[in-house]
N, CA, C and O of each residue as an XYZ file, in Angstrom:
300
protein
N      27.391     11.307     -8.697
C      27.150     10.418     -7.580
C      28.364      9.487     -7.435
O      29.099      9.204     -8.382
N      28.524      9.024     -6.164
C      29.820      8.543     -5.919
C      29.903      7.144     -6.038
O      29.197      6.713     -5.127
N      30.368      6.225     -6.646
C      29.994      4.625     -6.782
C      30.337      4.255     -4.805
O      30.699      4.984     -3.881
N      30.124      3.352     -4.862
C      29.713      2.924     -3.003
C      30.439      1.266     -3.254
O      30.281      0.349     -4.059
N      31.226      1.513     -2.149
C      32.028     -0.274     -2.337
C      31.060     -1.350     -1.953
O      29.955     -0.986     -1.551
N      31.370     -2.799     -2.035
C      30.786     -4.086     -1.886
C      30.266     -3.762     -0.413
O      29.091     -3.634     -0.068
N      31.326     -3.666      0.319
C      30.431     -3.726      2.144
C      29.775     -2.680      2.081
O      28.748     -2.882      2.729
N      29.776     -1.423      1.571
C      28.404     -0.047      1.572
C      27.602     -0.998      1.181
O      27.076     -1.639      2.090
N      27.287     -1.354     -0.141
C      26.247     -1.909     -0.479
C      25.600     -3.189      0.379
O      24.394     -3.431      0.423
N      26.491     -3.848      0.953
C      25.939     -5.075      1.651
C      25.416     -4.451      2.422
O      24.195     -4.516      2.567
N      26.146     -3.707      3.104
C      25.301     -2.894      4.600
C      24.059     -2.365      4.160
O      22.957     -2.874      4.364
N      24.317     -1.224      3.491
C      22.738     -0.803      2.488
C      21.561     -2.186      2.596
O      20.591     -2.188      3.354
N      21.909     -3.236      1.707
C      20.458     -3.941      1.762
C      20.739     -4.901      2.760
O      19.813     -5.660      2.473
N      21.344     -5.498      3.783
C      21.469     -5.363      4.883
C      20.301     -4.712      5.801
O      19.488     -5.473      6.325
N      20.208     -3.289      6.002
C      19.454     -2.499      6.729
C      17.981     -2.710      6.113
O      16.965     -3.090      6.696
N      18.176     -2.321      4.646
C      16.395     -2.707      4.302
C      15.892     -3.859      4.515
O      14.665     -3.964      4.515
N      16.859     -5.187      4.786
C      16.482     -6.099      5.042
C      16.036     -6.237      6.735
O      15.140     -6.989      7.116
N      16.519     -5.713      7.278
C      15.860     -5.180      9.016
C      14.656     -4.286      8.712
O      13.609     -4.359      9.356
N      14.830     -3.554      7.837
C      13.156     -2.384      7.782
C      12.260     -3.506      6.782
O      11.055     -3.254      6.767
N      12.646     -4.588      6.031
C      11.394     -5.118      5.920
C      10.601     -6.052      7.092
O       9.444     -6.156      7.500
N      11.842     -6.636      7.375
C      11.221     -7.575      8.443
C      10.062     -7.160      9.424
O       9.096     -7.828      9.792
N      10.524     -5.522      9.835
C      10.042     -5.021     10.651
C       8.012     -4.309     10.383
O       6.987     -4.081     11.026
N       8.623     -4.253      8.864
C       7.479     -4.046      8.161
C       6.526     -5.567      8.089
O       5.298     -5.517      8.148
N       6.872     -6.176      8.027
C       6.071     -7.676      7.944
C       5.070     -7.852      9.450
O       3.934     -8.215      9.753
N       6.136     -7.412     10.022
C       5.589     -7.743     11.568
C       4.397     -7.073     12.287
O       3.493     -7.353     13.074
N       4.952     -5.914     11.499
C       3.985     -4.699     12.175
C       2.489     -4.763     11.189
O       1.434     -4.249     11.561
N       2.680     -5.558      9.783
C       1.123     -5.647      9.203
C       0.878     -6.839      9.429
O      -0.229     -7.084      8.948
N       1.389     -7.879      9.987
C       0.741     -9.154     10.852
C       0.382     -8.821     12.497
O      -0.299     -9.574     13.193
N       0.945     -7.617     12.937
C      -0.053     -7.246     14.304
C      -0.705     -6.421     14.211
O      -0.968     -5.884     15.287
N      -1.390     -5.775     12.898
C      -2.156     -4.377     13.025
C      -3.660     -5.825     12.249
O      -3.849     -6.669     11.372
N      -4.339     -5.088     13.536
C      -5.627     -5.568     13.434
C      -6.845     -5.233     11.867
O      -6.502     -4.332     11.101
N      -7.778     -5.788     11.653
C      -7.870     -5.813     10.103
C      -8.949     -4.727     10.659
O      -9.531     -4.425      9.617
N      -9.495     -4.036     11.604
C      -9.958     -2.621     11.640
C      -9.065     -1.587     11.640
O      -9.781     -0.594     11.516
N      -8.350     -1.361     11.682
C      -7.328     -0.581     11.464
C      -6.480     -0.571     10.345
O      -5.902      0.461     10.005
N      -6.322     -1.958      9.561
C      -6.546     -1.826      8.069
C      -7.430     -1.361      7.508
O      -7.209     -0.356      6.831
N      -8.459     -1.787      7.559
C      -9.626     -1.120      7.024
C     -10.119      0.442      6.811
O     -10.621      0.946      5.807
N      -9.807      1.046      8.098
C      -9.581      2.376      8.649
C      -8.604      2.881      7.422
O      -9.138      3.415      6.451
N      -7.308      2.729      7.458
C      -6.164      3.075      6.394
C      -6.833      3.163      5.358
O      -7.028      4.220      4.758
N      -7.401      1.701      4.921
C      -7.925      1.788      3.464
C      -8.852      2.909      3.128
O      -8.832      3.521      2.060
N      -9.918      3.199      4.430
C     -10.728      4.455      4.047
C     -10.364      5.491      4.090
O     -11.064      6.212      3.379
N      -9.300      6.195      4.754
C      -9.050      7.223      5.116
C      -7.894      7.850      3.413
O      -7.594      8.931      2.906
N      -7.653      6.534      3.160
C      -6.811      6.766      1.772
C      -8.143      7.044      0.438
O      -7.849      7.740     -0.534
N      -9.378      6.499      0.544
C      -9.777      6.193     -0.060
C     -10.805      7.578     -0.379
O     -11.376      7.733     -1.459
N     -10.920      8.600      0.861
C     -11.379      9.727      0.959
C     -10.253     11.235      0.906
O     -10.388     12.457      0.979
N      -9.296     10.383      0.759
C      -8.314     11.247      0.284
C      -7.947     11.559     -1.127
O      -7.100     12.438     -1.282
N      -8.441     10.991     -2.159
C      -8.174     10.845     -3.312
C      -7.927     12.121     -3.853
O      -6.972     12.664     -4.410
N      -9.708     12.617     -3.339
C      -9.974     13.730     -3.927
C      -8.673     15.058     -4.058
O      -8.514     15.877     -4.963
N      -7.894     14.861     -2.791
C      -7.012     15.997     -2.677
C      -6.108     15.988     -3.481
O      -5.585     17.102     -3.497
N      -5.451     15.022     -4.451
C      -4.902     14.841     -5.533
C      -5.331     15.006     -6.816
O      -5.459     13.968     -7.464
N      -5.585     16.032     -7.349
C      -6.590     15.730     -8.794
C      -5.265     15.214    -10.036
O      -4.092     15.307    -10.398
N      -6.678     14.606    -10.271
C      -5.824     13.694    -11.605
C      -6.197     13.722    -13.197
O      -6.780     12.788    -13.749
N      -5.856     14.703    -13.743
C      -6.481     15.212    -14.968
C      -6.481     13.972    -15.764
O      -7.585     13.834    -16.293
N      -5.794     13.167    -16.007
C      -6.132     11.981    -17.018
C      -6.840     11.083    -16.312
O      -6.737      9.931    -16.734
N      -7.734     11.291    -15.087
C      -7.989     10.416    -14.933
C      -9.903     10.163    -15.139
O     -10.596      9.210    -14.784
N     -10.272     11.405    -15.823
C     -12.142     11.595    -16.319
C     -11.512     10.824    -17.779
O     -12.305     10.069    -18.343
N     -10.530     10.940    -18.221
C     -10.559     10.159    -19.853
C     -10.145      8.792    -19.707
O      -9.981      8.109    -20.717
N      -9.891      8.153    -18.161
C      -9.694      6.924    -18.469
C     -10.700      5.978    -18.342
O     -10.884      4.866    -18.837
N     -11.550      6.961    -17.251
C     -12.915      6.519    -16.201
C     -14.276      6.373    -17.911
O     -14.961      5.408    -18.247
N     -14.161      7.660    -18.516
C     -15.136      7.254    -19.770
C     -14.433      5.819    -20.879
O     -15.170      4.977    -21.390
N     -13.340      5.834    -21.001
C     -12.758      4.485    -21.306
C     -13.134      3.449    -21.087
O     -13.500      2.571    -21.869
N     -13.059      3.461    -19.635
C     -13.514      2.305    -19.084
C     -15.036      2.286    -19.235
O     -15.613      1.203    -19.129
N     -15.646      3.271    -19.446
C     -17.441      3.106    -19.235
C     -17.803      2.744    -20.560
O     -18.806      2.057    -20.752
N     -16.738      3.330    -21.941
C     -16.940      2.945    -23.000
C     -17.067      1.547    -23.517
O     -17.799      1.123    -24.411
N     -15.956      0.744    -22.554
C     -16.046     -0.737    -22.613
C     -17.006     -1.246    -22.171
O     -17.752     -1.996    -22.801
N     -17.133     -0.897    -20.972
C     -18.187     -1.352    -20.370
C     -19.752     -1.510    -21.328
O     -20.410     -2.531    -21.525
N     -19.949     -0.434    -21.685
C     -21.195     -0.487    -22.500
C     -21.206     -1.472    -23.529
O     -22.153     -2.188    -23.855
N     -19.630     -1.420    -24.186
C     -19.404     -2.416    -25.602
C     -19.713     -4.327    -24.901
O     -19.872     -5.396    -25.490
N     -19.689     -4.088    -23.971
C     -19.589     -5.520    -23.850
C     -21.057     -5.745    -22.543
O     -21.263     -6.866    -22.077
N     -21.678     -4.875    -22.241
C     -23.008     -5.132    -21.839
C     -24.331     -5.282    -23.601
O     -25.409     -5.841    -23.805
N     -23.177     -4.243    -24.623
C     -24.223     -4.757    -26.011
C     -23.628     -6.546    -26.475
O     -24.249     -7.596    -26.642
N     -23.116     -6.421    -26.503
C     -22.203     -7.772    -26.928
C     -23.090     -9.168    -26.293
O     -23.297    -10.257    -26.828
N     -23.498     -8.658    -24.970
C     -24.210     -9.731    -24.351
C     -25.482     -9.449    -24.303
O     -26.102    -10.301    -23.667
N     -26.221     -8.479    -24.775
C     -27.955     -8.273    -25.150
C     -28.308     -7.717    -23.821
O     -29.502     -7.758    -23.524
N     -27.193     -7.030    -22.679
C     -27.763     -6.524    -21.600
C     -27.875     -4.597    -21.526
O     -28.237     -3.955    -20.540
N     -27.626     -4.270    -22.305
C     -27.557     -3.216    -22.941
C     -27.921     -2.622    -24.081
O     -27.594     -1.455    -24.300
C-alpha cells in the first residue's frame, strides 16, 4: 500500500467530515417511525445470519440469570 501525503490525508478526513455531517442531518430529519421501522426490519433479519456461538452465549446468559434469581430466593 502506498503511504498518502499530508493534503491526501487532510482531504481524506476532510470528505468524511462532509459524509458525517450529512449523516447527522439526515437522522435528525428521519421521523422516529421510520426509525422504528429500521429497527424492526433489522430485528427480523437476524435470523438470516446464523450465529453459531451465539445458543452458548444465550445459555450463559440464562445460566446467570438463574444464579442470581437463587441468590435472591426468586428462584
Amino acid at each position: 500500500m502506498k503511504p498518502i501525503s499530508p493534503e491526501e490525508a487532510s482531504s481524506y478526513l476532510q470528505r468524511w467530515s462532509i459524509v458525517a455531517k450529512a449523516e447527522r442531518i439526515e437522522l435528525r430529519e428521519t421521523s422516529i417511525e421510520v426509525k422504528l421501522k429500521q429497527v424492526a426490519s433489522l430485528m427480523e433479519s437476524a435470523g438470516l445470519f446464523p450465529d453459531p456461538g451465539r445458543a452458548a452465549s444465550d445459555d450463559e446468559v440464562r445460566t446467570r440469570w438463574v444464579k442470581i434469581r437463587r441468590a435472591y430466593g426468586l428462584g
